[in-house]
Z-matrix of the N, CA and C atoms (Angstrom, degrees):
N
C 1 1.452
C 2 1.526 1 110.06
N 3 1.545 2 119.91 1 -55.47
C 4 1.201 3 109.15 2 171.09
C 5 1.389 4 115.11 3 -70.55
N 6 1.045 5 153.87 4 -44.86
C 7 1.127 6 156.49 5 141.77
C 8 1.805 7 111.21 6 0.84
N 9 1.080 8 118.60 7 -29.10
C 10 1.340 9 118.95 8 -174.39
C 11 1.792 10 99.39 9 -113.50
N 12 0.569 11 118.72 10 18.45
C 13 1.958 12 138.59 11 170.25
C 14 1.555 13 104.43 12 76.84
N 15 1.260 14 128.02 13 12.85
C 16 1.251 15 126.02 14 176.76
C 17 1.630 16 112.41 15 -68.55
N 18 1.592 17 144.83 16 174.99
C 19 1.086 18 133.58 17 -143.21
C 20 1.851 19 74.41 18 -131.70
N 21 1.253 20 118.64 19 169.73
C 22 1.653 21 129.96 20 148.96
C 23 1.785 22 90.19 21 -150.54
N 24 1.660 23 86.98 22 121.74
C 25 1.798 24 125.81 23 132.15
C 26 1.046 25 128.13 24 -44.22
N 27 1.160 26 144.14 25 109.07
C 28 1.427 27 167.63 26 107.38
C 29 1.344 28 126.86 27 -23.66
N 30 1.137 29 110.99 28 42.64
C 31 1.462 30 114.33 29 175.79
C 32 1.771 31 138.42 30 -36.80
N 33 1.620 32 116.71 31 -18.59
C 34 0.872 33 143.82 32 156.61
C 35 1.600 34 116.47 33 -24.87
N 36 0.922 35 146.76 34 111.10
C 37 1.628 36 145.11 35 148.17
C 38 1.471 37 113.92 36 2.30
N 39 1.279 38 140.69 37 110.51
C 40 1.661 39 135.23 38 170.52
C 41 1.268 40 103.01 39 -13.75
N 42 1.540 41 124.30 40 -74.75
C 43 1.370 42 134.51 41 -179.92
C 44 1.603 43 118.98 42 -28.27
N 45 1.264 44 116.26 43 -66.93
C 46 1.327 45 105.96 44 -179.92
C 47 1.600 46 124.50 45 -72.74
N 48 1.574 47 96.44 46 -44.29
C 49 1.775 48 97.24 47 162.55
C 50 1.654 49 114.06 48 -49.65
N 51 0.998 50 121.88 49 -41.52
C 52 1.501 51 114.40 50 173.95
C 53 1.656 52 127.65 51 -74.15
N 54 1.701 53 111.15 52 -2.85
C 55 1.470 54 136.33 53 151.54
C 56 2.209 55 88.16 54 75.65
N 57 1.543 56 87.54 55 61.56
C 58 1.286 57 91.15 56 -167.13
C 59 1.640 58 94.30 57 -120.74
N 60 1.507 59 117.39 58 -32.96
C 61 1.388 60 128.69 59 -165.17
C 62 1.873 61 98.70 60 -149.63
N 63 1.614 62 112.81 61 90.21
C 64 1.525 63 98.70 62 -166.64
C 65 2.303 64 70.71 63 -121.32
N 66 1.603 65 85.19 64 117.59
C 67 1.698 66 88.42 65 164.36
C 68 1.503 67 101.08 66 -132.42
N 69 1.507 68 101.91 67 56.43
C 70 1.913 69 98.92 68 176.21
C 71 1.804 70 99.57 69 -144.38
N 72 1.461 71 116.36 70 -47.25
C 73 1.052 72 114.97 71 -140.66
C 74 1.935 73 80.83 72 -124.40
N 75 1.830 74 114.84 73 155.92
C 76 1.684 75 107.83 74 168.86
C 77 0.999 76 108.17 75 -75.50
N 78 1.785 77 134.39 76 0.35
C 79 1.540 78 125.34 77 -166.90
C 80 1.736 79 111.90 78 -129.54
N 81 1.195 80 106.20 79 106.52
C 82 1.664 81 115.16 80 -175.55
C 83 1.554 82 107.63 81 -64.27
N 84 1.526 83 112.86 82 155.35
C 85 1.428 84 104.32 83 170.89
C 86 1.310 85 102.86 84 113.93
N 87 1.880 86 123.17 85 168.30
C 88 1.009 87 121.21 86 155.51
C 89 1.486 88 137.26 87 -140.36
N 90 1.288 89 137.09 88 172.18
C 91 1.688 90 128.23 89 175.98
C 92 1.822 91 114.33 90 -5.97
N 93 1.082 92 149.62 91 87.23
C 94 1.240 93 132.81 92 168.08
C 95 1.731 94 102.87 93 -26.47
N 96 1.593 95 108.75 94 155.58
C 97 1.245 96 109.48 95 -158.07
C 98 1.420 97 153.50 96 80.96
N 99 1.554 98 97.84 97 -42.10
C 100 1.580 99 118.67 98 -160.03
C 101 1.577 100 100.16 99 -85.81
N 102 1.426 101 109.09 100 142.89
C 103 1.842 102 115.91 101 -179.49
C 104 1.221 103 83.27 102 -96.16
N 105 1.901 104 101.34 103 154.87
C 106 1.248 105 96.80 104 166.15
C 107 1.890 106 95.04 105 -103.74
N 108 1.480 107 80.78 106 175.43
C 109 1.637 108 95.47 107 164.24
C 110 1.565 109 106.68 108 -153.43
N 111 1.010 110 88.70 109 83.26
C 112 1.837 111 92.11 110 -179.11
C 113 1.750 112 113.67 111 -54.29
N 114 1.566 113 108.06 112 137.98
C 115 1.351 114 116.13 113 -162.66
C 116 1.435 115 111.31 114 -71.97
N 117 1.242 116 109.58 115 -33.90
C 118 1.669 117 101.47 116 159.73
C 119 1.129 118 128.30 117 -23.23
N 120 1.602 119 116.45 118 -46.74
C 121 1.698 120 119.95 119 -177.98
C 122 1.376 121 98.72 120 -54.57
N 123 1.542 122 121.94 121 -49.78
C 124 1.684 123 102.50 122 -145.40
C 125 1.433 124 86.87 123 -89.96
N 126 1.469 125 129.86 124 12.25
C 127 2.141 126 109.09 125 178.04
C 128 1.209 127 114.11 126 -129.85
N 129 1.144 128 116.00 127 139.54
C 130 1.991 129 114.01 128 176.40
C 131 1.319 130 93.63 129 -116.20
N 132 1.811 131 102.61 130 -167.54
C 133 1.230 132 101.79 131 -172.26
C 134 1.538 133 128.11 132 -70.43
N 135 1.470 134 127.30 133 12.58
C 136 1.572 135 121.06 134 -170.40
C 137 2.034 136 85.27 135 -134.06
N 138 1.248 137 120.47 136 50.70
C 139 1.387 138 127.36 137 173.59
C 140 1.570 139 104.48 138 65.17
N 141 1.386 140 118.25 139 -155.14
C 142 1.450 141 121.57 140 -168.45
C 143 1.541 142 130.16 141 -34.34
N 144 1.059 143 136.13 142 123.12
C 145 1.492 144 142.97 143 -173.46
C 146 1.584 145 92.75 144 -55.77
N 147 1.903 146 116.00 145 144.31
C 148 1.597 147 106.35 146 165.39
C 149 1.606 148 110.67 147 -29.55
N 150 1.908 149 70.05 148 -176.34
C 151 2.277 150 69.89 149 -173.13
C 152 1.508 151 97.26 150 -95.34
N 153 1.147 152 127.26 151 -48.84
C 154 1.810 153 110.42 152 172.59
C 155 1.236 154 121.54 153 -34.93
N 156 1.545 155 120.32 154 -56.72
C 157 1.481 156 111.45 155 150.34
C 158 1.365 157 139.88 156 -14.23
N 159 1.722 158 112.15 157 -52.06
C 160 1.522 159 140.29 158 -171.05
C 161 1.692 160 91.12 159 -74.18
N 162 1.434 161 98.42 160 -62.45
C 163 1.571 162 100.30 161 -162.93
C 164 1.572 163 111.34 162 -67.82
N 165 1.547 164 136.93 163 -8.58
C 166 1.234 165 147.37 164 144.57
C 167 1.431 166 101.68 165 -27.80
N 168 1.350 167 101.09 166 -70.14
C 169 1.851 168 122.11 167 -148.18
C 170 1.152 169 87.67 168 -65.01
N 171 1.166 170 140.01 169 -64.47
C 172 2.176 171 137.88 170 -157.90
C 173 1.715 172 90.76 171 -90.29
N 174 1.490 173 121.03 172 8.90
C 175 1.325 174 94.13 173 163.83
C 176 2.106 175 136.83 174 -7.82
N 177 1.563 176 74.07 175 -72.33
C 178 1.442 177 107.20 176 173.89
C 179 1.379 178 122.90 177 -68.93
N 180 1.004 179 105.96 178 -9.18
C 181 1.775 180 111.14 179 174.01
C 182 1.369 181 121.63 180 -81.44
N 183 1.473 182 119.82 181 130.95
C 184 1.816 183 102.29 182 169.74
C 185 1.935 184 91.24 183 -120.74
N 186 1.472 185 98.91 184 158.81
C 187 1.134 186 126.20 185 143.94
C 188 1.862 187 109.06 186 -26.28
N 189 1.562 188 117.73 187 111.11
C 190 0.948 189 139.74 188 -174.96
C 191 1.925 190 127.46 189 107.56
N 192 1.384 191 94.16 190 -4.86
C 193 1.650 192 114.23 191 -168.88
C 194 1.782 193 88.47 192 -72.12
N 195 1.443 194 88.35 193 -173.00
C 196 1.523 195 87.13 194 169.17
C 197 1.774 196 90.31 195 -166.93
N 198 1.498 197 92.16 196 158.99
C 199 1.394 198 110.33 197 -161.12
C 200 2.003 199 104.98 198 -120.38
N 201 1.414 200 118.90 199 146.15
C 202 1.023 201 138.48 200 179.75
C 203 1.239 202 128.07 201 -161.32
N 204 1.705 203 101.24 202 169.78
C 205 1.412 204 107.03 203 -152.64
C 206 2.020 205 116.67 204 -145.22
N 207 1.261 206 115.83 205 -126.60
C 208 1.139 207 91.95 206 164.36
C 209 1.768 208 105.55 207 -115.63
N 210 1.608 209 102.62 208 -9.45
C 211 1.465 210 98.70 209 170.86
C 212 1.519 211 124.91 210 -151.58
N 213 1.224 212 90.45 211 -4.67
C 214 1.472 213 118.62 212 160.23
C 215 1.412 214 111.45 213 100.69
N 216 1.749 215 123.14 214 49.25
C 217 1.044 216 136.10 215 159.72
C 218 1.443 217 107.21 216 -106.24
N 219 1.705 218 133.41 217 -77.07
C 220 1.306 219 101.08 218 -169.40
C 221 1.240 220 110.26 219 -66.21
N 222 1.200 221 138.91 220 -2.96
C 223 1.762 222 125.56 221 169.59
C 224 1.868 223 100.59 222 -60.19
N 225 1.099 224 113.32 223 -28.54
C 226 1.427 225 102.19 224 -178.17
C 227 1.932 226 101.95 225 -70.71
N 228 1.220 227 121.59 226 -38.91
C 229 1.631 228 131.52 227 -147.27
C 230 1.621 229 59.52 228 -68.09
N 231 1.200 230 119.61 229 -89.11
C 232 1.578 231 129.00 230 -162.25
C 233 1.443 232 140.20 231 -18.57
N 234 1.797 233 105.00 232 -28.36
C 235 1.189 234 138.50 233 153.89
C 236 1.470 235 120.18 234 -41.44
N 237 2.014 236 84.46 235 -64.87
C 238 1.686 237 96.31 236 -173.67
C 239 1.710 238 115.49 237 -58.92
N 240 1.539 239 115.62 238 -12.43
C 241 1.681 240 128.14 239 -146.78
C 242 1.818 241 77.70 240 -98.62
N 243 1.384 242 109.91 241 -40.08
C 244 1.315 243 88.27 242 -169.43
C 245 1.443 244 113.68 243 -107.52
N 246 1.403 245 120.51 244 17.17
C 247 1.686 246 121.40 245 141.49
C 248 1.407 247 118.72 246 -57.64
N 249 1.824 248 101.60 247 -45.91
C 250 1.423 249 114.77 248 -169.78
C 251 1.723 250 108.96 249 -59.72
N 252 1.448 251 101.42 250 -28.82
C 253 1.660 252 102.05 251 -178.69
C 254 1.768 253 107.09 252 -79.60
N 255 0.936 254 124.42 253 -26.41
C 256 1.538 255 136.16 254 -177.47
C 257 1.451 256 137.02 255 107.71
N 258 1.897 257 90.40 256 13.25
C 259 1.033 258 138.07 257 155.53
C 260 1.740 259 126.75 258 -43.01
N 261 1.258 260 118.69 259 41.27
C 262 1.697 261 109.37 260 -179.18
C 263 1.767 262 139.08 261 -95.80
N 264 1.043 263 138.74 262 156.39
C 265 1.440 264 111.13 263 173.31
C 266 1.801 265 89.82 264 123.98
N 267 1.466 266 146.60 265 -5.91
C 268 0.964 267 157.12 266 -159.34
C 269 1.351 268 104.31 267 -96.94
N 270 1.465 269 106.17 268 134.40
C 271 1.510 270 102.24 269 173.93
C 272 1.699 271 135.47 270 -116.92
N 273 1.113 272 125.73 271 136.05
C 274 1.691 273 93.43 272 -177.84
C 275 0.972 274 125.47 273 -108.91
N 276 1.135 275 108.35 274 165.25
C 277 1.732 276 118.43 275 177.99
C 278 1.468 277 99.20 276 -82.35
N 279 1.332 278 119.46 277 108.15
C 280 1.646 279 115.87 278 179.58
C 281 1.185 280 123.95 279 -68.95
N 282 1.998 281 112.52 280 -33.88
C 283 1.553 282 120.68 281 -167.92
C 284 1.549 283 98.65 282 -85.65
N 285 1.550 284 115.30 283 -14.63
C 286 1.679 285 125.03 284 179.44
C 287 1.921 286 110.17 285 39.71
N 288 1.194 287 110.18 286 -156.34
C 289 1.509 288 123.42 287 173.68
C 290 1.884 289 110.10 288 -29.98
N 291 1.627 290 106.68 289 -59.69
C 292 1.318 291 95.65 290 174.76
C 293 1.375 292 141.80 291 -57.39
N 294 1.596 293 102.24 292 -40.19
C 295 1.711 294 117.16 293 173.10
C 296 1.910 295 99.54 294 -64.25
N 297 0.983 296 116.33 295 -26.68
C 298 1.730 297 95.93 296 -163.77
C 299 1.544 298 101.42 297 -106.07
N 300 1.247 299 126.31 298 -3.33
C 301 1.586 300 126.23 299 159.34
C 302 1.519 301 108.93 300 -65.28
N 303 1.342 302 110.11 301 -35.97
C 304 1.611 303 101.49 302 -174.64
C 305 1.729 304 121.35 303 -72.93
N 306 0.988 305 113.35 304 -2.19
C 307 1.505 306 115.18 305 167.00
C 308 1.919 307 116.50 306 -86.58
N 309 0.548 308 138.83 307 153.44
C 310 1.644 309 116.58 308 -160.54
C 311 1.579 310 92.78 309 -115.56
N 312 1.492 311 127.06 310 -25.49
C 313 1.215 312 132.53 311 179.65
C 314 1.424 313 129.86 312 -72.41
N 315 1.765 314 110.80 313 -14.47
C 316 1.282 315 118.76 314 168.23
C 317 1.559 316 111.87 315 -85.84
N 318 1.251 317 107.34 316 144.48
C 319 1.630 318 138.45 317 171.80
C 320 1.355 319 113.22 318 -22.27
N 321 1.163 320 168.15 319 161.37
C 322 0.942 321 157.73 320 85.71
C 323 1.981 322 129.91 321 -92.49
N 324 1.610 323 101.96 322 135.12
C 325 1.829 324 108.40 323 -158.96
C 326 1.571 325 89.88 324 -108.80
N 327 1.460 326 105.36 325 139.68
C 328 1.274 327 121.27 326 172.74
C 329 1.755 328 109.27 327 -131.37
């Protein structure tokens, strides 16, 4: 995916994407390549941030990117944040951080 110039989301917390605080998975770190955007940005306390807000955050995103996580649930919440912005066409990695630790031969960025 990156390989073909498309972007991947990291939805993950700074902390764990930066393999600084991993209390889910045995392997810290994340996708070589992948930005994070920790999901915090797009939620406050009454769920999703306005949508100008939303549409701030995926600024940088186009239609075809794809978004992840540590297993590919809040990459989904994150999805929905950036439909809500008008943001569509995004894809996710469902098995995210967990599915691609289990191969021992892929990369891992800290």
């Amino acid at each position: 995916h990156l390989a073909s110039g498309r972007d991947l989301y990291d939805v993950r917390a700074a902390d764990r994407f930066a393999g600084l605080n991993e209390t889910v998975d045995p392997v810290a770190g994340h996708i070589p390549g992948a930005r994070n955007l920790p999901i915090g940005t797009l939620t406050g306390p009454d769920g999703f941030r306005p949508v100008d807000e939303l549409a701030a955050s995926f600024a940088s995103a186009q239609p075809g990117d794809a978004l992840s996580c540590g297993s590919g649930i809040t990459a989904s919440a994150a999805m929905l944040a950036a439909e809500a912005s008008g943001l569509t066409g995004l894809a996710l990695y469902a098995g995210s951080w967990s599915d691609w630790i289990t191969d021992p031969n892929r990369p891992v960025a800290r």
